[in-house]
N, C-alpha and C positions, 0 to 999 in steps of 0.2 A: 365559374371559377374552378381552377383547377384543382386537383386534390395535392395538399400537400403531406404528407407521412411522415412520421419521426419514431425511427427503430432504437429503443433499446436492448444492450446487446451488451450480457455481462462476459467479459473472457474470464474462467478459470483457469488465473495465471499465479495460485499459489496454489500448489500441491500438496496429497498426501506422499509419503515415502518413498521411495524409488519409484512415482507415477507418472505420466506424460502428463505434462498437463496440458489444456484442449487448446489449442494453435488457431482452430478454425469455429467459425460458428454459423448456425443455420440463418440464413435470412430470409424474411416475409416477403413475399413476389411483390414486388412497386405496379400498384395502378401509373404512377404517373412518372418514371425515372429521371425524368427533368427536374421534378421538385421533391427528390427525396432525400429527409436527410437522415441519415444514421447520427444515433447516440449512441458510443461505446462506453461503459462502465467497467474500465478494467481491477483489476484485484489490488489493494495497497503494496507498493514495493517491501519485498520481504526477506528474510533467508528462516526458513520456518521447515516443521512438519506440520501441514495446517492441509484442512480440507478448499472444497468451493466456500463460495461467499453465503451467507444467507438472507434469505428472504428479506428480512428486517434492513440488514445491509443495499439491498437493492432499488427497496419501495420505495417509491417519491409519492408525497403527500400532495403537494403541489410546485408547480413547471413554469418557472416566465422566460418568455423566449424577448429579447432586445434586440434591434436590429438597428444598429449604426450607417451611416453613410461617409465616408470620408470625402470630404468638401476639399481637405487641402491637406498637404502631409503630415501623417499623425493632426490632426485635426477634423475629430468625427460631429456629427450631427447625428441625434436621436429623429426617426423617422416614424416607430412603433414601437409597441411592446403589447405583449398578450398573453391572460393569465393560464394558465390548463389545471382542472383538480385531478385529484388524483380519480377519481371515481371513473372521468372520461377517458383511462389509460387502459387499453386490453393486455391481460395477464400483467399487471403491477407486479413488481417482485420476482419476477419469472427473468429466464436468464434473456430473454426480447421481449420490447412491449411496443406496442404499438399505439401513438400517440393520433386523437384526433387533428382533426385538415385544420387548418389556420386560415382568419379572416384575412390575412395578407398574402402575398406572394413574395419575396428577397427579390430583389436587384443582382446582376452579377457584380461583385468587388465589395457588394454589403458587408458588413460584419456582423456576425450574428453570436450574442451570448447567451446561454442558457442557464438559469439558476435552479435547483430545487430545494425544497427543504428548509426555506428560511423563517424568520419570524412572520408574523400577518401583516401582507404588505396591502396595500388599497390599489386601485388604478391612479386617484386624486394623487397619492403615491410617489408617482412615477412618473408623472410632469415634466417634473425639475431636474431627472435624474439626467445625468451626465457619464460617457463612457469613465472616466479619474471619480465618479463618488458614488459609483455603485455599492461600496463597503459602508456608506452613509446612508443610504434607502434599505437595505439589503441586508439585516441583520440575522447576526445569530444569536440564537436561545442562550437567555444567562445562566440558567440554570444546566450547561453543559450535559453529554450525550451518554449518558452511564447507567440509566434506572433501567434499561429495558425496552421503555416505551416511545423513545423519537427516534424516528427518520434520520439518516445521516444525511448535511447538510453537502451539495456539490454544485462544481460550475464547469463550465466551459467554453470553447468560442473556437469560430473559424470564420471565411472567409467563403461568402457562395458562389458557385462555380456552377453554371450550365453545361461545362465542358469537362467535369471529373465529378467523380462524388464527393459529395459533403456530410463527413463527419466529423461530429463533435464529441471530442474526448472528454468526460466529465471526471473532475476529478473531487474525490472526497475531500472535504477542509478541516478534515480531523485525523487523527493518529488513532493509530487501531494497538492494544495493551494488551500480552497474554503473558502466562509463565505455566512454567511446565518443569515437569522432572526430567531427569538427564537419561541416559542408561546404567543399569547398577549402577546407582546412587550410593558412596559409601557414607553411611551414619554414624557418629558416634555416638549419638544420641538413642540410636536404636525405636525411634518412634515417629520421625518425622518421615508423613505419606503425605499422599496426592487426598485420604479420604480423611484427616484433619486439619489440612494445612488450610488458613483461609485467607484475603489479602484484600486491602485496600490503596488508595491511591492519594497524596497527600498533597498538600502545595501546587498543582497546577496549575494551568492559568483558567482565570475566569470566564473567560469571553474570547472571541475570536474574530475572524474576517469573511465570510465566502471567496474574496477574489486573494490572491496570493499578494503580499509586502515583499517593498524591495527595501531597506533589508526585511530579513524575518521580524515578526511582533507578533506580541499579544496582549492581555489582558490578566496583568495578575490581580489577585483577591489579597484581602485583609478582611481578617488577620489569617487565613488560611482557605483552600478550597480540599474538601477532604471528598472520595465517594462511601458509599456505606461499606458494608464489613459485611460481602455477600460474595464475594467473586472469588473463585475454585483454581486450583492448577488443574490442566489441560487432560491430566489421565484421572480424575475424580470421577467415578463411576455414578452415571443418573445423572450428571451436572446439566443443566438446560444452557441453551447457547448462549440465554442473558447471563449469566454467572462465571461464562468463561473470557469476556473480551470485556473493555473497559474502552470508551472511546475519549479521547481529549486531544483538547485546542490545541494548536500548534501554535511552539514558546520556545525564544531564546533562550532553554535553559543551560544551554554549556558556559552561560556566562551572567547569568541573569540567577535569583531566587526569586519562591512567586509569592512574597511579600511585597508589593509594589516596588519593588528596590530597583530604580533605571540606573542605580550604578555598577559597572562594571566588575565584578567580581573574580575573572579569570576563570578559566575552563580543567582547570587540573589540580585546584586546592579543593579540600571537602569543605560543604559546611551545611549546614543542619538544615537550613531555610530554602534548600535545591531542594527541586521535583524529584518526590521517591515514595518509593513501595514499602508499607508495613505488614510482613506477614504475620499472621497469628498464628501459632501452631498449639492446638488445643488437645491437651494430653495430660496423663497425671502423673506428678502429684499436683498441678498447676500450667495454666495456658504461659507458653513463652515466646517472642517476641522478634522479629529477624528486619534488617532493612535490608531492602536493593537499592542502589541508585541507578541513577543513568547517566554509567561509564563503561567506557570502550578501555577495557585493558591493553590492548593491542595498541592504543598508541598514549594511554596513559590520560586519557580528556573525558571532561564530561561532554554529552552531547548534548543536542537539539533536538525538540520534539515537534516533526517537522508534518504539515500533512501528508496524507492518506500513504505515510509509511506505515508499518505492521512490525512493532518493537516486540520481543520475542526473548524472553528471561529464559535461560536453561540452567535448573539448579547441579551442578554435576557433584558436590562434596557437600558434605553438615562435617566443617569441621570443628564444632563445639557446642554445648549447648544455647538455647536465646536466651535475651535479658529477661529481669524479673518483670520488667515494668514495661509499658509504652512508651515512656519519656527515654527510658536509660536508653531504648533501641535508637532512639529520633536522634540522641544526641552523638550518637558514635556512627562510624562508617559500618558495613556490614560485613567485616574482617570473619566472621563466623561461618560466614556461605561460601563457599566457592564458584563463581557462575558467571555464565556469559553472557553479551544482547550481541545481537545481530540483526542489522537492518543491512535497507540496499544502498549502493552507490551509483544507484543510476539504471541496473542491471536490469534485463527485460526478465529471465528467469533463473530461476535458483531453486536445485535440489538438493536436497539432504536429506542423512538420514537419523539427523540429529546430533552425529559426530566430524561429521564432515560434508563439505557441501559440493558442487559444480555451478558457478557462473557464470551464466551467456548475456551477452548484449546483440541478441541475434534477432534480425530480422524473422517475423513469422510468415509474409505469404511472398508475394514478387520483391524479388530483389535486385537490382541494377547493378554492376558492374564488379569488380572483382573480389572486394575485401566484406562479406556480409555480415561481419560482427567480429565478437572475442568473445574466447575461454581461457576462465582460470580455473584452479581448486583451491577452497580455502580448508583449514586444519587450525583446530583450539593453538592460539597461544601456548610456547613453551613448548609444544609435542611436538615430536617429529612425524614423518610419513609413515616411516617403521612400526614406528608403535600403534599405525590403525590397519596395519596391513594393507595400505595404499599398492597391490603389486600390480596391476591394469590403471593406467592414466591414456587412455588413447581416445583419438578421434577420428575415425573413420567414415565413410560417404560410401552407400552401396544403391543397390536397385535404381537407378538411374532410368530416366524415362525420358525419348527415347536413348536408349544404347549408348553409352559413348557418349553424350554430348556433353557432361559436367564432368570436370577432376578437380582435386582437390590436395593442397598441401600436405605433405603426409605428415602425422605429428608421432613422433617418439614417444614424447610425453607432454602430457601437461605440465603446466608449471605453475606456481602462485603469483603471477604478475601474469595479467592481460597476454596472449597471443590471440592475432589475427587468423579469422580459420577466412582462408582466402580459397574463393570459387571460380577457376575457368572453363571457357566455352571453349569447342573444338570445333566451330563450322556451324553447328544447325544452325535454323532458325525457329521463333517462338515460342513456344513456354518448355519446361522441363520440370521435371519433378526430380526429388532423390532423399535419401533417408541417409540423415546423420546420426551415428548411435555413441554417445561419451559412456566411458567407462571407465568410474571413480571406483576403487575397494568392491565393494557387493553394491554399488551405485551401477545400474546399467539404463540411461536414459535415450530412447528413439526420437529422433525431431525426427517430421519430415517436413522436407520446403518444395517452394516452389521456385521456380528462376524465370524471369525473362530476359532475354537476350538483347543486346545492345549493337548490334552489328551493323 
């Protein structure tokens, strides 16, 4: 039998500061390139100062691979399924792992699902299971992803191919939670730091799905789902990585509270019973009290807390002291903070440096034909360009390999709406390389790509 192999292969595709982040990654030599399939684990969609992923983020407990056969359109038939622990995975948690050979082999036009991380499932199990009830067999932990100590639960699936590589993109089925301080931070309060501020997480949803809902769902609790009162802002000195991120289900909350309420509540009015953040700020003469919610200033709504996006609180003002109490905080908007979330809208990468960002939806390695992606810059609500000293917005294309074979649209400037950074060819043939460098304020970021030719 031949050997089959399953790489995973985390991309750090969320950054520190003005850093590249890695585009490319090492892959383990294939005994058998016919039957190999890549796992990629890329990083939750973000707009962040955040590092790589960690370990804990990585590890898969344990692997069931599914493999369908489509009988007739959209119309699959289970064929196999096979468990993997975590134990038979070399280097677990490492940014590749390499997964033991499977007693099967795929079919080409198979379809193949991958889960990890879910509740204890049996083989008796998975009988019954059907490509439409996998969310049925296939559960996640009620007790949600927040103490430290579980694995984040992911899936994915593709189609096997003898004739291209097969990989399977997994993707996390949780929402990844930080906060952080802004840059000078103005206080009125003259005491609120990153080394007493401390935060929990209130109302979320209870439960979740491994496979993605069309529409979004989740799982609210009654009378509340709260985490404990352990977890640090982002620059709190000694904080361990379990104290700085907070993981949860993904929940209609721009229109949903996670009291069981399936009535519709609209996405732009406050109210107490929506998923929100209680900080504590612990100082004397007495601890005081702040909410966040999860709203988008920018267009006035509350949002969705959607998977393996990376929701990202930036306090930038204290503009007045917190409440006395924990109730008085819960029952009011958090009019006292000044702050912003920023998540992705699709975006492959996004850099900032906490005040301002750059977003590409840019191809990483070969790219076909002429339009490879877009850039924008984003800038806080209310402020202008001016006021960040935004004076370089450009996008340029240099080192070119060979010579001459890639141009590129010249750009003036950036703008905050989407442009296409558009790539042509002059004649060669086969592959090309070249280094695009954006240049936001004191944002100086290098992509390099690759091109293949369509000629």
């Amino acid at each position: 039998m031949k050997r089959i192999a399953f790489f995973v292969a985390s991309i750090y595709c969320l950054m520190a500061c003005n850093n590249e982040i890695i585009g490319d990654f090492d892959f383990i030599p294939p005994n058998d390139p016919a039957s190999q399939i890549e796992i990629v684990l890329p990083e939750a969609n973000t707009v962040s100062v955040y590092s790589t992923a960690t370990v804990s983020e990585n590890t898969i407990d344990e692997l069931w691979v599914l493999v369908f056969n489509e009988t007739a359109p959209n119309t699959y038939t289970k064929k196999w399924c096979e468990k993997i622990d975590g134990s038979q995975i070399v280097r677990n948690g490492d940014a590749s792992q390499l997964l033991p050979q499977l007693k099967h082999r795929p079919s080409p036009g198979d379809s193949i699902i991958c889960i990890a991380n879910v509740d204890p499932v049996s083989n008796a199990d998975t009988i019954a299971v059907t490509i439409t009830t996998i969310n049925d067999y296939f559960r996640l932990a009620d007790n949600g992803y927040y103490t430290g100590s579980e694995h984040l639960p992911m899936s994915g699936g593709f189609r096997w191919s003898t004739t291209s590589g097969n990989v399977c993109k997994m993707i996390r089925a949780v929402a990844k939670i930080q906060v952080q301080m802004g840059t000078s931070v103005p206080d009125i309060t003259g005491n609120f730091s990153a080394e007493n501020v401390y935060y929990q997480v209130h109302l979320g949803a209870g439960g979740g799905y491994i496979m993605p809902t069309t529409p979004l769902s989740g799982i609210a609790n009654s009378p509340s789902m709260f985490t404990p009162e352990q977890f640090r802002l982002l620059q709190k000195n000694g904080a361990t990585q379990d104290e700085l991120s907070v993981f949860l289900y993904e929940y209609p909350s721009s229109n949903r509270t996670g009291i069981n309420n399936t009535t519709p509540i609209g996405n732009t009015t406050f109210h107490k019973d929506r998923q929100f953040i209680l900080l504590h700020k612990v100082a004397s003469p007495s601890t005081r009290y702040y909410r966040l919610d999860f709203f988008d200033p920018g267009v006035s709504t509350f949002i969705d807390t959607q998977r393996n996006h990376h929701y990202l609180f930036t306090i930038n003002k204290v503009r007045s002291e917190g409440y006395e109490t924990p109730n008085e905080a819960i029952q009011n908007p958090g009019s006292n903070l000044e702050y912003t979330i920023r998540i992705n809208d699709g975006a492959k990468e996004i850099i900032s440096n906490g005040q301002y960002a750059i977003v590409l939806t840019l191809d990483t390695v070969f790219t076909q034909g002429n339009n490879i992606g877009t850039v924008r810059y984003e800038i806080p609500d209310g402020m202008s360009s001016s006021a960040y000293d935004i004076t370089v917005n450009s996008v340029t294309l240099t080192n070119v390999n060979p010579a001459g074979a890639l141009s590129m649209t010249t750009f003036a400037m950036m703008l905050q709406n989407n442009q296409s950074i558009n790539i042509s060819t002059t004649g060669a043939s086969g592959d090309a390389t070249g280094t695009l460098t954006f240049k936001l304020g004191n944002i100086t970021y290098v992509k390099n790509i690759r091109f293949r030719f369509t000629l």
